[in-house]
C-alpha positions, 0 to 999 in steps of 0.5 A: 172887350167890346167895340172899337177900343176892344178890337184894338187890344185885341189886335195888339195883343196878337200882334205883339205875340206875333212878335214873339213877346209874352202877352197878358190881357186884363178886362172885365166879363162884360161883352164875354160872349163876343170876346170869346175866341181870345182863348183862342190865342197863347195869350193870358186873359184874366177877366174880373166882373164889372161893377156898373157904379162902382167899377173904378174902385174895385179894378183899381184895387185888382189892377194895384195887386196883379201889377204886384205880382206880375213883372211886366216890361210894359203896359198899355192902358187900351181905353178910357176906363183903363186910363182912369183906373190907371190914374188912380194908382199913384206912380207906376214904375213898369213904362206905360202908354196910354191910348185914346180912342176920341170919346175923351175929347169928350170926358177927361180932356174936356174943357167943362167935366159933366157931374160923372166924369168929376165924380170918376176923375181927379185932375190932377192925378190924370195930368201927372198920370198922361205926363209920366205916360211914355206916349199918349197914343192917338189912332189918327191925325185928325184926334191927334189935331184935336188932343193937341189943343186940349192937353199939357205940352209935356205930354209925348202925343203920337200917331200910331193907327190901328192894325188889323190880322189877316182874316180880312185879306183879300188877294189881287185876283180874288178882289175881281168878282164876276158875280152877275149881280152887285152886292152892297153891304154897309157894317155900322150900329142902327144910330141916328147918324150912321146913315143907313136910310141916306143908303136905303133911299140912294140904292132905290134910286140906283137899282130902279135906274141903273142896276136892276140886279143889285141888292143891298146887305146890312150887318149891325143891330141898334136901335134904329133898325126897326125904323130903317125895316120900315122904311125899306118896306115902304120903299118896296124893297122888301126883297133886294134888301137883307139885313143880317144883324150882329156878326162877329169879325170872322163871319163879317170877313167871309160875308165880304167876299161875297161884295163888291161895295162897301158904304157907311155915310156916318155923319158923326166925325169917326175917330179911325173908321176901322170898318173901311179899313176891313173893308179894304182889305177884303178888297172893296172899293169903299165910299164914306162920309168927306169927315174925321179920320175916314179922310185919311183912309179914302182917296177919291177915284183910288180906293173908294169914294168920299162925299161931303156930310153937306152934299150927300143928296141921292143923286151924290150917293147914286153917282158914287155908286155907279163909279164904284161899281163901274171901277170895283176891280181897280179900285178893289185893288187899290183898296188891298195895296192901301190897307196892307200898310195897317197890320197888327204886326206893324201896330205893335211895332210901332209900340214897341219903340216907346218901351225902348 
């Protein structure tokens, strides 16, 4: 269970036990490490190993024979690989929805199939498989917007957003930080495209003019981390500048409470941007990227800030700081009343009235 699409099992999983329904969770060994504190939880996790080329044929098998053995009153297919096993099992009697996370604008439902997305998928068997679906399941309005012009008709497409549990959630009193200095953490993968030198160079400018005692914190690792430590260095920001690596969800959650501005200037259309809605919850004003779903999630002046991909210039990045440290109470707050419609127990619900 990694990633994004591993979060939202996760989470949907947690919140239907909530609920008070029976939960099993088929996935594979991979990310075991990072996925461990699952077990922590009354739900049925059943792992099995993952071919790196032959993946679709034996979970296909595994999948076909614990469908056998076990009586469910529902399936969620979670992700893009579970979509394409599932689709290679002919009819399926249990009711089922499928979710997409946006890569299969991509793969699948892409117009032109790469060599290995020809290789994994039959068309026809995915078609029949998203039509008999009892909802295809999309986590925004923009990836709903873009599933609509590439599948059939007769599929049911639905919005339901991710939810998150509580370990992110702030109180109204707790989002009033008085800490002396100002904090600003940015939680995204060390890519090309996820911003993290536009940040570097806007918060020199911010710490050098505005706020002296700032300091800038950065959670992820990736390939273009080694790039970005350089390029701190040579910006002379070798002390006001920290960056602490891969963390779990729980840790991320407690080093929030410590922050009073999250940023992430993706230029990549994020399909839900679930690292603003953590954010949020803990109570930070947050500022992104003026694309994809992140648009549904930040309000300007409310919550945080949004600036277009065209317009994000330092002094745009710097102005938008200034307001979100001046505001961080008001808009800390917002951010709390904004995120708490987007629990687990509300995403699970939402599912539940397509297995009805």
């Amino acid at each position: 269970m990694l990633g994004g699409a591993g979060t939202y099992a996760l989470e949907l999983a947690k919140g239907f036990l909530s609920l008070g329904h029976e939960i099993d969770v088929l996935t594979s060994n991979r990310g075991l490490e990072a996925s461990k504190h699952v077990d922590n939880f009354d739900i049925k996790v059943y792992r099995k190993d993952w071919s790196p080329r032959f993946w679709f044929l034996s979970w296909r098998r595994y999948l076909k024979s614990h469908l056998k053995r076990h009586h469910y009153d529902g399936v969620v297919f979670a992700n893009q690989g579970a979509i394409i096993i599932g689709s290679k099992l002919g009819k399926i009697t249990t009711p089922y929805l499928l979710t997409l996370h946006g890569s299969e604008r991509y793969s699948f439902l892409a117009d032109k199939y790469s060599l290995k997305t020809r290789i994994l998928v039959n068309k026809k068997k995915l078609a029949f498989f998203l039509e008999k679906a009892n909802a295809v399941v999309c986590v925004s309005d923009d990836l709903l917007n873009d599933v609509k012009k590439l599948i059939s008709s007769k599929v049911e497409l639905v919005k339901i957003p991710l939810g998150i549990s509580n370990i992110f959630h702030a109180s109204m009193t707790e989002a009033n930080r008085t800490s002396s200095s100002v904090n600003i953490i940015c939680t995204a993968r060390f890519v090309v495209g996820k911003g993290q030198d536009k940040v570097v160079r806007a918060f020199r400018s911010f710490r050098e003019n505005h706020e002296k005692n700032a300091h800038l914190y950065f959670i992820g690792n990736g390939s273009e981390m080694e790039n970005i430590k350089n390029l701190c260095s040579n910006l002379g920001l070798d002390t006001s500048v920290t960056f602490m690596g891969l963390q779990s969800r729980n840790d991320i959650a407690k080093i929030y409470q410590n922050m009073d501005v999250f940023i992430m200037l993706s230029s990549f259309k994020e399909t839900f941007g679930l690292v603003y809605l953590e954010a949020m919850f803990a109570g930070l004003p947050v500022i992104g990227t003026n694309l994809g779903a992140v648009c549904d999630l930040i309000t300007n002046d409310y919550n945080g800030y949004l600036i277009e991909e065209n317009m994000q210039t330092e002094d745009m990045i710097v102005e938008a700081l200034i307001s979100a440290v001046s505001k961080r109470d008001i808009l800390g707050n917002n951010s709390i009343k904004f995120a708490q419609k987007f629990t687990n127990i509300a995403m699970a619900e939402s599912h539940l009235k397509y297995f009805q």
